[in-house]
PDB file of N, CA, C, O and CB in Angstrom:
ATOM      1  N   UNK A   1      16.478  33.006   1.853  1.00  0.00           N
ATOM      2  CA  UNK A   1      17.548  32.270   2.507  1.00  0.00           C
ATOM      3  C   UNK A   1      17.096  30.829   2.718  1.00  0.00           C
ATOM      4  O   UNK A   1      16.049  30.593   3.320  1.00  0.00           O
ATOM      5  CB  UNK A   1      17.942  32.934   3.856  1.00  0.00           C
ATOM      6  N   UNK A   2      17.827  29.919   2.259  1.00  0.00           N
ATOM      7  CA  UNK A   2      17.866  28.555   2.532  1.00  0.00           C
ATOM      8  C   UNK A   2      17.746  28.219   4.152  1.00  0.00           C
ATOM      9  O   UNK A   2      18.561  28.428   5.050  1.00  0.00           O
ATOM     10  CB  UNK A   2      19.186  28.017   1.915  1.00  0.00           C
ATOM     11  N   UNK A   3      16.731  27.759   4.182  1.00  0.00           N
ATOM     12  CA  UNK A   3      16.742  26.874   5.889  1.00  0.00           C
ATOM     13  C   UNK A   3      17.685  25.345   5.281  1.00  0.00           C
ATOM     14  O   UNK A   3      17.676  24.884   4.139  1.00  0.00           O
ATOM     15  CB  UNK A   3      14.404  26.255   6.710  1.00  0.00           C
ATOM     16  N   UNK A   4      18.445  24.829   6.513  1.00  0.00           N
ATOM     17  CA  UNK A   4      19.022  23.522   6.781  1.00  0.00           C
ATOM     18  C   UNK A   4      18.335  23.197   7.936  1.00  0.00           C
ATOM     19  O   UNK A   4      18.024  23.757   8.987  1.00  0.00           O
ATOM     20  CB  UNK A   4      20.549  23.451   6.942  1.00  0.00           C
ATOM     21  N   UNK A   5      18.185  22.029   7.369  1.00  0.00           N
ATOM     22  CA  UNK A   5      17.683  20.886   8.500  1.00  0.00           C
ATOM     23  C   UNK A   5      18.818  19.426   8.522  1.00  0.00           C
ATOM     24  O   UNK A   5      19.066  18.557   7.687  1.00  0.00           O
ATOM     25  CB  UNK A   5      15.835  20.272   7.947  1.00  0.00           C
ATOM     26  N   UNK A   6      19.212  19.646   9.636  1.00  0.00           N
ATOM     27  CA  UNK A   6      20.648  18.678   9.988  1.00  0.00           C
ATOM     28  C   UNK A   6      20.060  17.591  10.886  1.00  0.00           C
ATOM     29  O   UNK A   6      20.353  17.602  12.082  1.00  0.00           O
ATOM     30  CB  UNK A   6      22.064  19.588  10.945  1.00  0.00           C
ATOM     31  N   UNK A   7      19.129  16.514  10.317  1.00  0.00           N
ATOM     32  CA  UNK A   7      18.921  15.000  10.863  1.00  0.00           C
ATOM     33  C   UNK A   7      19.835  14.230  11.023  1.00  0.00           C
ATOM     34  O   UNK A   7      19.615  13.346  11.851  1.00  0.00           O
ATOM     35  CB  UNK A   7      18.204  14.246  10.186  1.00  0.00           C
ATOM     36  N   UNK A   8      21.167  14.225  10.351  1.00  0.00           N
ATOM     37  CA  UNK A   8      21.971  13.520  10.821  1.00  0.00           C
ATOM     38  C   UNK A   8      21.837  12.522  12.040  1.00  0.00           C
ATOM     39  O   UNK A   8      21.598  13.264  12.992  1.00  0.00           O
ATOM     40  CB  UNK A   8      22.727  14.267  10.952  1.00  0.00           C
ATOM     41  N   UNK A   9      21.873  11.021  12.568  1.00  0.00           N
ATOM     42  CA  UNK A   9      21.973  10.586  13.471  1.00  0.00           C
ATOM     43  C   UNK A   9      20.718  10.774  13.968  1.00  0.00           C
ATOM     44  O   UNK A   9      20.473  10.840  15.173  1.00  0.00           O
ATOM     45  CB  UNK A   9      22.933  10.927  14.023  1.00  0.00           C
ATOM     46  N   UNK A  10      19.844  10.869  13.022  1.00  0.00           N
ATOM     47  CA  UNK A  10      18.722  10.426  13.818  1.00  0.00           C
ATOM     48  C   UNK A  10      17.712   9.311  13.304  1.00  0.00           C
ATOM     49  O   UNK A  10      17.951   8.853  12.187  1.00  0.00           O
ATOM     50  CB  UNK A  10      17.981  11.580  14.080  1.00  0.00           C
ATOM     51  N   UNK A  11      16.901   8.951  13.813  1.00  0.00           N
ATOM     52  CA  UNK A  11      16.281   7.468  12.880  1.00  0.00           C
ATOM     53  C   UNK A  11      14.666   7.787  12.947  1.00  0.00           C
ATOM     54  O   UNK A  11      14.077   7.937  14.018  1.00  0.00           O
ATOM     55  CB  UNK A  11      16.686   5.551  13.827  1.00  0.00           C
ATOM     56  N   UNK A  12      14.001   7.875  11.598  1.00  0.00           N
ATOM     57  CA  UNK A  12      12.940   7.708  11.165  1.00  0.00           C
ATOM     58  C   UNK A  12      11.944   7.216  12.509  1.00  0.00           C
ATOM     59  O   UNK A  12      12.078   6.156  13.121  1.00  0.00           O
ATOM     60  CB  UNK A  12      13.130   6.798   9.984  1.00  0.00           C
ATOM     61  N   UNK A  13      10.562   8.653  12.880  1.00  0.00           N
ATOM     62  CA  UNK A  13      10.038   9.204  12.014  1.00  0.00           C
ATOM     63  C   UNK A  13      10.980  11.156  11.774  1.00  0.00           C
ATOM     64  O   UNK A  13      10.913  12.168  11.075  1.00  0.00           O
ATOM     65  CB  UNK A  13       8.323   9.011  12.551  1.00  0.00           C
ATOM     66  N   UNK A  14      11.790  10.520  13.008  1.00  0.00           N
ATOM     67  CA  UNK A  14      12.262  12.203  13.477  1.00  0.00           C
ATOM     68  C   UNK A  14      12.309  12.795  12.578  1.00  0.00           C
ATOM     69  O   UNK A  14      11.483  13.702  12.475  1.00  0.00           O
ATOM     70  CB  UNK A  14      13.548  12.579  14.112  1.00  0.00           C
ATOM     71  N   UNK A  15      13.384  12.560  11.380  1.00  0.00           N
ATOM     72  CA  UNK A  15      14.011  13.516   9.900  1.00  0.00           C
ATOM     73  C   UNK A  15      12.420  13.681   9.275  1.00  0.00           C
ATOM     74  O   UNK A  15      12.095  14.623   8.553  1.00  0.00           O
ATOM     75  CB  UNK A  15      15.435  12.370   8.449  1.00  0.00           C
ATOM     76  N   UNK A  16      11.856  13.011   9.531  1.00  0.00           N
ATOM     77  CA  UNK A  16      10.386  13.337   8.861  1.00  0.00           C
ATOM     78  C   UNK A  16       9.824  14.232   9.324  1.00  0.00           C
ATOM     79  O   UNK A  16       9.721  15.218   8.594  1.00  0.00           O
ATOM     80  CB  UNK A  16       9.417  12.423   8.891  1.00  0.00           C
ATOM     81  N   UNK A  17       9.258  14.301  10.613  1.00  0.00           N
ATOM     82  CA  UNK A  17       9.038  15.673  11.420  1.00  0.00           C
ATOM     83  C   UNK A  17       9.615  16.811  11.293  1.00  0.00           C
ATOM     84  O   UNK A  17       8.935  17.818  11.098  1.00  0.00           O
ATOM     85  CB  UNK A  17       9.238  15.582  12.555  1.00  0.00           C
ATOM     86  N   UNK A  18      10.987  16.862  11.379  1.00  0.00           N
ATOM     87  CA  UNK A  18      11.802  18.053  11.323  1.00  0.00           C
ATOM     88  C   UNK A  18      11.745  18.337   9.915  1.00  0.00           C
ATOM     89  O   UNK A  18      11.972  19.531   9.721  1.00  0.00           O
ATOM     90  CB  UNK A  18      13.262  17.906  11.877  1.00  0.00           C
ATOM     91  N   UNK A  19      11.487  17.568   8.659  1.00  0.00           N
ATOM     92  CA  UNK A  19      11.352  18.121   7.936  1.00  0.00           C
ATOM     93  C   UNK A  19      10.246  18.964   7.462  1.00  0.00           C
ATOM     94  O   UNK A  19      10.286  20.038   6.862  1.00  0.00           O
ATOM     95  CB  UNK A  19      11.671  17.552   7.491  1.00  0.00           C
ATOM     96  N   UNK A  20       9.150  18.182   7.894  1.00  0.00           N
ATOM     97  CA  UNK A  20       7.550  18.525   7.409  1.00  0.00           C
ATOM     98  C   UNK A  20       7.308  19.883   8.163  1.00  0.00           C
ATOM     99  O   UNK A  20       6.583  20.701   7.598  1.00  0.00           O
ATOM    100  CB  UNK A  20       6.237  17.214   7.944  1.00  0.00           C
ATOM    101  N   UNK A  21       7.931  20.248   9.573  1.00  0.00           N
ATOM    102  CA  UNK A  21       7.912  21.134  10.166  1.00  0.00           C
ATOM    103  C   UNK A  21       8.338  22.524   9.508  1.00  0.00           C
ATOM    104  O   UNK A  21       7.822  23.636   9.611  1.00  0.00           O
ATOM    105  CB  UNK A  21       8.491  20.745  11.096  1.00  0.00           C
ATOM    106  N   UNK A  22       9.689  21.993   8.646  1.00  0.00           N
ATOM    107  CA  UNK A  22      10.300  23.272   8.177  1.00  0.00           C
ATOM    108  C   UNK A  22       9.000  23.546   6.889  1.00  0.00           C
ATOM    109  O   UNK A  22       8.634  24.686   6.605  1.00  0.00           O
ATOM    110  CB  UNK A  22      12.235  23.038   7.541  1.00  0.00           C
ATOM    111  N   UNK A  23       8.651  22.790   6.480  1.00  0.00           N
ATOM    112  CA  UNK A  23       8.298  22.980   4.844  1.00  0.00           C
ATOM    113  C   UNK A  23       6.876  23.648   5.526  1.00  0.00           C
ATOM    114  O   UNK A  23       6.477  24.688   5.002  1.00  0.00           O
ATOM    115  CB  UNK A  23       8.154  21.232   3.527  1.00  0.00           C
ATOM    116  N   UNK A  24       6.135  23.117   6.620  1.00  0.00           N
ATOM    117  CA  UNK A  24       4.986  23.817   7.340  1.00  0.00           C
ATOM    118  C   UNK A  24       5.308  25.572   7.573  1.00  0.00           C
ATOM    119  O   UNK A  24       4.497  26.461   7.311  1.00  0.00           O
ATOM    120  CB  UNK A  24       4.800  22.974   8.929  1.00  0.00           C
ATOM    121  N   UNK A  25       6.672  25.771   8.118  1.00  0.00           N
ATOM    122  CA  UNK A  25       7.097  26.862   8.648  1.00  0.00           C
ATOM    123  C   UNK A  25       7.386  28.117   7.412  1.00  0.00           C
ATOM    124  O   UNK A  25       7.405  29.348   7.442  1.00  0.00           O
ATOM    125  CB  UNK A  25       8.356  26.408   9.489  1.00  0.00           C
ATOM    126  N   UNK A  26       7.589  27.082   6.351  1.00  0.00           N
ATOM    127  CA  UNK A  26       8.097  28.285   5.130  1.00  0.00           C
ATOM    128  C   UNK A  26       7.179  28.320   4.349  1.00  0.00           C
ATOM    129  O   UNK A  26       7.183  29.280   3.578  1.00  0.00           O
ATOM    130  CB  UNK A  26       9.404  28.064   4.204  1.00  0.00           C
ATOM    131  N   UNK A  27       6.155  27.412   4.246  1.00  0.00           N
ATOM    132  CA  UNK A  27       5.041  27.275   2.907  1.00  0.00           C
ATOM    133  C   UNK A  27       5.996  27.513   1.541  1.00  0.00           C
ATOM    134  O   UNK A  27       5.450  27.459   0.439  1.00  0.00           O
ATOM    135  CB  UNK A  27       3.597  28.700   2.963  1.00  0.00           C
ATOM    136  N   UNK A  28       6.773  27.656   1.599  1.00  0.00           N
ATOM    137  CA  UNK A  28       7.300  27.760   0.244  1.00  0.00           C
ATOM    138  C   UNK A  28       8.784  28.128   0.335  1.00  0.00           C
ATOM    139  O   UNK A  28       9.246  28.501   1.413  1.00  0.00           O
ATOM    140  CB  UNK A  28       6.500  28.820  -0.598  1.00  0.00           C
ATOM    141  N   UNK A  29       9.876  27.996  -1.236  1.00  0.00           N
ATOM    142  CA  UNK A  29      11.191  28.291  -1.047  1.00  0.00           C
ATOM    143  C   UNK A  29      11.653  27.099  -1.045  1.00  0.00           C
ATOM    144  O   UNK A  29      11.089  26.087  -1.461  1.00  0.00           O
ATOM    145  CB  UNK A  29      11.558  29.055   0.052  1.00  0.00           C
ATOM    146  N   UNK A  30      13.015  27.229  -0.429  1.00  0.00           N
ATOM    147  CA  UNK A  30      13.858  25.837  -0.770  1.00  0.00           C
ATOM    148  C   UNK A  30      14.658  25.831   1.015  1.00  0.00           C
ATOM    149  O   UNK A  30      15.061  26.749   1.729  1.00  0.00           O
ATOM    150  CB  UNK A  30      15.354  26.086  -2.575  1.00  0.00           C
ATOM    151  N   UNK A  31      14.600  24.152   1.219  1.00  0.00           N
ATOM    152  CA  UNK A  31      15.039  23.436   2.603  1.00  0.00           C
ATOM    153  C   UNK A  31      15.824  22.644   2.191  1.00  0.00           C
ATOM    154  O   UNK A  31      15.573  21.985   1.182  1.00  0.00           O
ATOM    155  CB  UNK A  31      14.054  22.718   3.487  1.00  0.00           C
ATOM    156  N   UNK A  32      16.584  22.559   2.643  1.00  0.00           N
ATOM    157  CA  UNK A  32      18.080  21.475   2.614  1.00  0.00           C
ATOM    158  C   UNK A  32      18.119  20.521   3.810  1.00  0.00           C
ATOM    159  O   UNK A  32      18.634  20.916   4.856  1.00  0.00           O
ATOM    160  CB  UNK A  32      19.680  22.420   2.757  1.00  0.00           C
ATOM    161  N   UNK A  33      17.610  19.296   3.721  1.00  0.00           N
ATOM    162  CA  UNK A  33      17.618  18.161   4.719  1.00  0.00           C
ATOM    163  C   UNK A  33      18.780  17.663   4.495  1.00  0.00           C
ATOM    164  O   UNK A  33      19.094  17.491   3.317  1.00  0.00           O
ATOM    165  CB  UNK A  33      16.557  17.109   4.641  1.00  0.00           C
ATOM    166  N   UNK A  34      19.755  17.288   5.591  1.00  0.00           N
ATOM    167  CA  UNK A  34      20.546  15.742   5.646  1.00  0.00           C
ATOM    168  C   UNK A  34      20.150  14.877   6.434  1.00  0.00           C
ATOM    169  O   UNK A  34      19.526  15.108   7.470  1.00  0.00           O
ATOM    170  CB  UNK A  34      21.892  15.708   6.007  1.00  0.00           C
ATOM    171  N   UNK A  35      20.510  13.680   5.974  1.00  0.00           N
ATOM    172  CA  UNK A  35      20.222  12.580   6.657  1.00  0.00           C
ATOM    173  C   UNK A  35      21.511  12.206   6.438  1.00  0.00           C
ATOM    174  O   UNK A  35      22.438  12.841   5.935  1.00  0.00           O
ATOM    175  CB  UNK A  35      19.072  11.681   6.273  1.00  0.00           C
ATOM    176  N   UNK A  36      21.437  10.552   7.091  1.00  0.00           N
ATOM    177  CA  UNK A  36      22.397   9.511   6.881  1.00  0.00           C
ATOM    178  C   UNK A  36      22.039   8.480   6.685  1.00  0.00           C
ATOM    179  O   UNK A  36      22.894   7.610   6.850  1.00  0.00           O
ATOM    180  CB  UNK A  36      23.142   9.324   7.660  1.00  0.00           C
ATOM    181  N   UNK A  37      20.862   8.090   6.314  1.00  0.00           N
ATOM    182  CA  UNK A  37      20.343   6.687   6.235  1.00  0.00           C
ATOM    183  C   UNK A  37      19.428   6.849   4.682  1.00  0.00           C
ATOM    184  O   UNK A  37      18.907   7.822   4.136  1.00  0.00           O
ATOM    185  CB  UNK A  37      19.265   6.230   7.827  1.00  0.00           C
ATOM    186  N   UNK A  38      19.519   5.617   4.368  1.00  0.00           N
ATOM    187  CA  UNK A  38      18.355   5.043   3.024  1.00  0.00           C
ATOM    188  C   UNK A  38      17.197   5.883   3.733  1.00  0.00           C
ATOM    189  O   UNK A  38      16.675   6.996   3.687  1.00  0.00           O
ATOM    190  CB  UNK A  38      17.900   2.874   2.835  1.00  0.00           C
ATOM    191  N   UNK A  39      17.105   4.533   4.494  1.00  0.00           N
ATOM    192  CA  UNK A  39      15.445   4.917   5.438  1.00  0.00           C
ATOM    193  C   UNK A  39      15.134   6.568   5.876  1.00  0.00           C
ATOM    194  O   UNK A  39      13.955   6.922   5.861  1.00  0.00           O
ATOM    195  CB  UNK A  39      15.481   3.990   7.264  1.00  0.00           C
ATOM    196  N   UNK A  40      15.845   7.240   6.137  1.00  0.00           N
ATOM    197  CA  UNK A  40      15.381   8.348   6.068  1.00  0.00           C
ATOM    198  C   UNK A  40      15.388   9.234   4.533  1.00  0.00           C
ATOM    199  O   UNK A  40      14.372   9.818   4.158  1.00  0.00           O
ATOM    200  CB  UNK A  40      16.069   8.914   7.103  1.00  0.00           C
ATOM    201  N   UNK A  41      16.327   9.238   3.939  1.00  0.00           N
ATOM    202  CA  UNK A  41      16.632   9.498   2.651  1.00  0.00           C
ATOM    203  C   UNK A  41      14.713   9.556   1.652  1.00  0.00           C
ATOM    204  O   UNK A  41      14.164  10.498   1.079  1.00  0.00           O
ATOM    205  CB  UNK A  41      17.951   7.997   2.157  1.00  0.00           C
ATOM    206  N   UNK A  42      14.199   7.931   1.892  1.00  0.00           N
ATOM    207  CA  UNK A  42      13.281   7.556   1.028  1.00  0.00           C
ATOM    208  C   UNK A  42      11.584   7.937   1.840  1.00  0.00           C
ATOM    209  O   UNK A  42      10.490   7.819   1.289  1.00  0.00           O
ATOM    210  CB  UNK A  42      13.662   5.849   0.672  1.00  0.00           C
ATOM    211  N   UNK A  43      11.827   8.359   3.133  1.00  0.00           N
ATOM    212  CA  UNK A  43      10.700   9.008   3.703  1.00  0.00           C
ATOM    213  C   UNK A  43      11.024  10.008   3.845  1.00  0.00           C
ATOM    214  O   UNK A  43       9.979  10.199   4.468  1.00  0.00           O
ATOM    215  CB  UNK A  43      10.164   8.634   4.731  1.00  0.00           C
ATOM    216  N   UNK A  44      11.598  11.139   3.893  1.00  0.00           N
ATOM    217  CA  UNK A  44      11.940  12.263   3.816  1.00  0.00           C
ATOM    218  C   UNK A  44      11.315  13.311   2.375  1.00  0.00           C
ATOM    219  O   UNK A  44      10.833  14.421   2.146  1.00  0.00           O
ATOM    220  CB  UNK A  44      13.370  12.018   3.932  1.00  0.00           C
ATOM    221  N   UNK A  45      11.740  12.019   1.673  1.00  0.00           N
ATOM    222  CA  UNK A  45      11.580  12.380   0.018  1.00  0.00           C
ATOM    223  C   UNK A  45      10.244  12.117   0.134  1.00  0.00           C
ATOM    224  O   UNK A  45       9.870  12.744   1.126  1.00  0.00           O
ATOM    225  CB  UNK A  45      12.440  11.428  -1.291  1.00  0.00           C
ATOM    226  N   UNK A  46       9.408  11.579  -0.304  1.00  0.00           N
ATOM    227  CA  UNK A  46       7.953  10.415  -0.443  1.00  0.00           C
ATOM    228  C   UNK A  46       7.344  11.852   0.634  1.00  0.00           C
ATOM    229  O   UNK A  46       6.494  12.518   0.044  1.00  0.00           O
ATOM    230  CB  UNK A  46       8.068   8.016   0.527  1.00  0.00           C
ATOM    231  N   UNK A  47       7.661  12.328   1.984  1.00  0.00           N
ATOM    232  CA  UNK A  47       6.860  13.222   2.068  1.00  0.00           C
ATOM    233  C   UNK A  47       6.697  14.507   1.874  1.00  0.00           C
ATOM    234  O   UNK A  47       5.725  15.207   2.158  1.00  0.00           O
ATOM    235  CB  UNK A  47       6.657  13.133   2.736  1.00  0.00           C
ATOM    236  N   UNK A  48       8.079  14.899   1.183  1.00  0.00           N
ATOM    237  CA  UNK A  48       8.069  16.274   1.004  1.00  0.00           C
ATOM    238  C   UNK A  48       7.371  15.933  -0.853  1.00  0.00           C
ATOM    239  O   UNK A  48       7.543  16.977  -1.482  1.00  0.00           O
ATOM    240  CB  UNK A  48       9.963  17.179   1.345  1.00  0.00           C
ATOM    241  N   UNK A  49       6.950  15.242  -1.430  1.00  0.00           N
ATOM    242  CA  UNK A  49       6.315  14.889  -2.802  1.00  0.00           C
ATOM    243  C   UNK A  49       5.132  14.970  -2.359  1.00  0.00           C
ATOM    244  O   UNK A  49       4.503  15.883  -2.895  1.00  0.00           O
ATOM    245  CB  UNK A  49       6.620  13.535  -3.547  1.00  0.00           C
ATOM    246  N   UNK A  50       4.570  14.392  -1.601  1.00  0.00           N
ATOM    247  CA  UNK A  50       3.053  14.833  -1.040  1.00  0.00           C
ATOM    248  C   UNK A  50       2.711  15.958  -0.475  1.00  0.00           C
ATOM    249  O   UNK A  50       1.567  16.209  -0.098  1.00  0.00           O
ATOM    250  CB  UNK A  50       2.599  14.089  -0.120  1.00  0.00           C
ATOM    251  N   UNK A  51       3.542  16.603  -0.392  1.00  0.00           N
ATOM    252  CA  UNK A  51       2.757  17.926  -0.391  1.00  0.00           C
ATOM    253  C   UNK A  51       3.192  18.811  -1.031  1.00  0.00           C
ATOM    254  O   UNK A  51       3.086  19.949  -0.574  1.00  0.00           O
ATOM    255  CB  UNK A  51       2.571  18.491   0.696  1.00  0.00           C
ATOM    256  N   UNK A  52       3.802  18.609  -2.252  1.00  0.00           N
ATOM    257  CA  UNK A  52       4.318  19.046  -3.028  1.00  0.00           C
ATOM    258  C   UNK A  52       5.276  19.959  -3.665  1.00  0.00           C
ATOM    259  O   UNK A  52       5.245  20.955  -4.388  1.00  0.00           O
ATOM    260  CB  UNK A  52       3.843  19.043  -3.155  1.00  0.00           C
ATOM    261  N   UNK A  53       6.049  19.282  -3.154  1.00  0.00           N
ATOM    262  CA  UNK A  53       7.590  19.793  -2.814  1.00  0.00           C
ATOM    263  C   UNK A  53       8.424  19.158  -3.817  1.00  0.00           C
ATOM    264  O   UNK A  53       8.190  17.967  -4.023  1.00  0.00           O
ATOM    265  CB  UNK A  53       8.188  19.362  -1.260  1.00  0.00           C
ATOM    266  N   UNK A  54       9.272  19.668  -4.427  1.00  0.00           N
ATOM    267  CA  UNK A  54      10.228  18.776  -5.783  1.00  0.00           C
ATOM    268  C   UNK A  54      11.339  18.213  -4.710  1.00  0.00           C
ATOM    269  O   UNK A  54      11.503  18.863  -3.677  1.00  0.00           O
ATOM    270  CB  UNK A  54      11.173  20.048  -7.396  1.00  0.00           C
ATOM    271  N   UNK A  55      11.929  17.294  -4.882  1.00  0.00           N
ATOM    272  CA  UNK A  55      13.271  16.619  -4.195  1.00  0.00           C
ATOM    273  C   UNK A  55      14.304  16.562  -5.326  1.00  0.00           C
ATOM    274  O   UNK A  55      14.075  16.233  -6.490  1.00  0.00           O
ATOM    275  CB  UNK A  55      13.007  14.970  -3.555  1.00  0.00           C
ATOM    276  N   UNK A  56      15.626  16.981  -4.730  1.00  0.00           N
ATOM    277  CA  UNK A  56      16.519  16.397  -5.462  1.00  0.00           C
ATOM    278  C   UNK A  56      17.526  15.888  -4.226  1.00  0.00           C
ATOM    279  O   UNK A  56      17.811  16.505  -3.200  1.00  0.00           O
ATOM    280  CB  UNK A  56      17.120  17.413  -6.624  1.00  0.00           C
ATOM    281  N   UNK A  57      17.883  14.828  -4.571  1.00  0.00           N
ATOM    282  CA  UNK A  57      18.966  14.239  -3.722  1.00  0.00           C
ATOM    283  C   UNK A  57      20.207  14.162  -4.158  1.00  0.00           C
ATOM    284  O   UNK A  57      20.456  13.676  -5.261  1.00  0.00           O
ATOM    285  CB  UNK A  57      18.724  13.057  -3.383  1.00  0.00           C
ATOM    286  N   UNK A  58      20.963  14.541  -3.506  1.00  0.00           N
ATOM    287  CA  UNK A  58      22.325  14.368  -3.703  1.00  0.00           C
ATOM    288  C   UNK A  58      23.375  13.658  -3.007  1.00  0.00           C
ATOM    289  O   UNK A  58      23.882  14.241  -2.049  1.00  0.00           O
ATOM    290  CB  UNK A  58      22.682  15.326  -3.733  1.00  0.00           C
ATOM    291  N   UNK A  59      23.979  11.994  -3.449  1.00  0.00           N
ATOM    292  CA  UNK A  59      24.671  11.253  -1.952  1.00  0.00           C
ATOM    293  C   UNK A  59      26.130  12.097  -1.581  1.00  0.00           C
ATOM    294  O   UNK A  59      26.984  12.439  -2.399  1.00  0.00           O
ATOM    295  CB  UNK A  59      25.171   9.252  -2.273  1.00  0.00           C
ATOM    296  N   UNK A  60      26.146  12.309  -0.188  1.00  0.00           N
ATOM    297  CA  UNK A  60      27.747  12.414  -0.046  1.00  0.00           C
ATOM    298  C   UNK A  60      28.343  11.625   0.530  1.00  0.00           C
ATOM    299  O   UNK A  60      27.989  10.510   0.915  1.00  0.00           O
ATOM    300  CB  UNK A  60      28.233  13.388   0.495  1.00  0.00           C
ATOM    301  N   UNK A  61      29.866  12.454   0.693  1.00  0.00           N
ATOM    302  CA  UNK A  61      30.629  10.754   1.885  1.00  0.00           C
ATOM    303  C   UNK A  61      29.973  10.764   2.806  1.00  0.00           C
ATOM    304  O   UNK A  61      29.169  11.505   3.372  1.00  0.00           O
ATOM    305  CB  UNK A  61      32.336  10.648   2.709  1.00  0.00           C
ATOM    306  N   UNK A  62      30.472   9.695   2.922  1.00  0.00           N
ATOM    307  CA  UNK A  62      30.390   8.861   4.503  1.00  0.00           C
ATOM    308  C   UNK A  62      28.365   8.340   4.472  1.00  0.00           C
ATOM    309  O   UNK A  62      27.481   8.227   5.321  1.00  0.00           O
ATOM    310  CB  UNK A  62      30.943  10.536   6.376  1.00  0.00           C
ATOM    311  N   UNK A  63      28.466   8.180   3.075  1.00  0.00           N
ATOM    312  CA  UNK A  63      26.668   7.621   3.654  1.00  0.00           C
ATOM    313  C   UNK A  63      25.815   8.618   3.945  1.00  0.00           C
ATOM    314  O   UNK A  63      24.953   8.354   4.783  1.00  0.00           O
ATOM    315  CB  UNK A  63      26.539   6.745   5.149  1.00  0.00           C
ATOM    316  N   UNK A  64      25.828   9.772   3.441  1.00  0.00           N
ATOM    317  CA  UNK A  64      25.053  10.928   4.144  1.00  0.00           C
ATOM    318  C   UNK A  64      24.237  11.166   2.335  1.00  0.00           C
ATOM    319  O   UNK A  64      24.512  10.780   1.199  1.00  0.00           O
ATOM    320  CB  UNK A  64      26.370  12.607   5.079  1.00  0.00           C
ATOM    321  N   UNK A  65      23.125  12.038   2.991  1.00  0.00           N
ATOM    322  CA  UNK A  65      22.390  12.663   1.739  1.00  0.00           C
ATOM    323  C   UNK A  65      21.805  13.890   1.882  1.00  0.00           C
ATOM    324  O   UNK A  65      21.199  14.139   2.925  1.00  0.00           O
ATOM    325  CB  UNK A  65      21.342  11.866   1.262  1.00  0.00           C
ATOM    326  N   UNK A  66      21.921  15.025   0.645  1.00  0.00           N
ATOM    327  CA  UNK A  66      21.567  16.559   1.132  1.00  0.00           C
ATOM    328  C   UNK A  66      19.996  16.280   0.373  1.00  0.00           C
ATOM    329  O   UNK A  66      20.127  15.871  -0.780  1.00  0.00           O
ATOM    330  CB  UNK A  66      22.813  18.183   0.357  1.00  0.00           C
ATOM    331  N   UNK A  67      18.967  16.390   0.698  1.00  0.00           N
ATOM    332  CA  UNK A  67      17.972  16.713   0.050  1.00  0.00           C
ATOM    333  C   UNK A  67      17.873  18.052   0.181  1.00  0.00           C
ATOM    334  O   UNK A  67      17.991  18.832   1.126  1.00  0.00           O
ATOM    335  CB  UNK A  67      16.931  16.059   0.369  1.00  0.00           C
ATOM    336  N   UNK A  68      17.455  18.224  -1.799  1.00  0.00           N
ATOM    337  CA  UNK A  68      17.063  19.644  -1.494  1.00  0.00           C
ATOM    338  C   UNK A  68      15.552  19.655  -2.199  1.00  0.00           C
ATOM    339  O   UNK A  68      15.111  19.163  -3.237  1.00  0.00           O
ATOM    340  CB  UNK A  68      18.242  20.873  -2.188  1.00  0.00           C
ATOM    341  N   UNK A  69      14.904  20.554  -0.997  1.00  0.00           N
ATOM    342  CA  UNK A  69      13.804  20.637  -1.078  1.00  0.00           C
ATOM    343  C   UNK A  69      12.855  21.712  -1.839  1.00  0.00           C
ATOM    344  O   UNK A  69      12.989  22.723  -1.150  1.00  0.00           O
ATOM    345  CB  UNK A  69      13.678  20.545  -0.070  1.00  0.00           C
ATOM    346  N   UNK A  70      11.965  22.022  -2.902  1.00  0.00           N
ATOM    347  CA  UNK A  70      12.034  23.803  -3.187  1.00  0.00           C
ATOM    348  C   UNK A  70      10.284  23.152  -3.456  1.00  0.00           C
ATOM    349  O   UNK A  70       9.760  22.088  -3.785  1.00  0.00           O
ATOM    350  CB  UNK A  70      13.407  24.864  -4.994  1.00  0.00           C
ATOM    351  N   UNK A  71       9.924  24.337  -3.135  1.00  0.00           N
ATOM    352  CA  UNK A  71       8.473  24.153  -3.612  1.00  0.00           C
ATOM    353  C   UNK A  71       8.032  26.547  -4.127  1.00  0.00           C
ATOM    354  O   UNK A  71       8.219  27.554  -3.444  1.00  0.00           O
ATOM    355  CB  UNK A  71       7.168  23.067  -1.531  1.00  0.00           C
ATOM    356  N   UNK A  72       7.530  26.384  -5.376  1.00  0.00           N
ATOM    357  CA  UNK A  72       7.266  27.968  -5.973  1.00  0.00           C
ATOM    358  C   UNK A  72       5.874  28.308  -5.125  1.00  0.00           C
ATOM    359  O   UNK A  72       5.317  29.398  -5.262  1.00  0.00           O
ATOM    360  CB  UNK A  72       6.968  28.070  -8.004  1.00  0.00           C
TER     361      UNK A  72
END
């Protein structure tokens, strides 16, 4: 089962934490981050790649972005 992580409205380092947390919590599988900002969008990504996690981003309305996160 897919974990979501809903950062929405929040501003960098938070979406970073909450993310690194989930990817800590599952060691593996796939996490679905949103954000709403670049700035979180491009640290979100950059750290789920360091520890080696694939990103794909996807923009939606209103300025928002689903990262999806999967690491085997």
């Amino acid at each position: 089962m897919k974990q979501i992580v809903d950062a929405k409205g929040l501003s960098c380092p938070q979406p970073v934490l909450m993310a690194m947390q989930a990817m800590r919590a599952n060691g593996s599988g796939e996490i679905e981050v949103v954000v709403d900002n670049e700035a979180s969008r491009e640290n979100v990504s950059r750290a789920a790649q360091s520890q080696g996690w694939s990103v794909a981003v996807d923009e939606l309305d209103g300025g928002e972005f689903r990262l999806s996160l999967a690491k085997s």
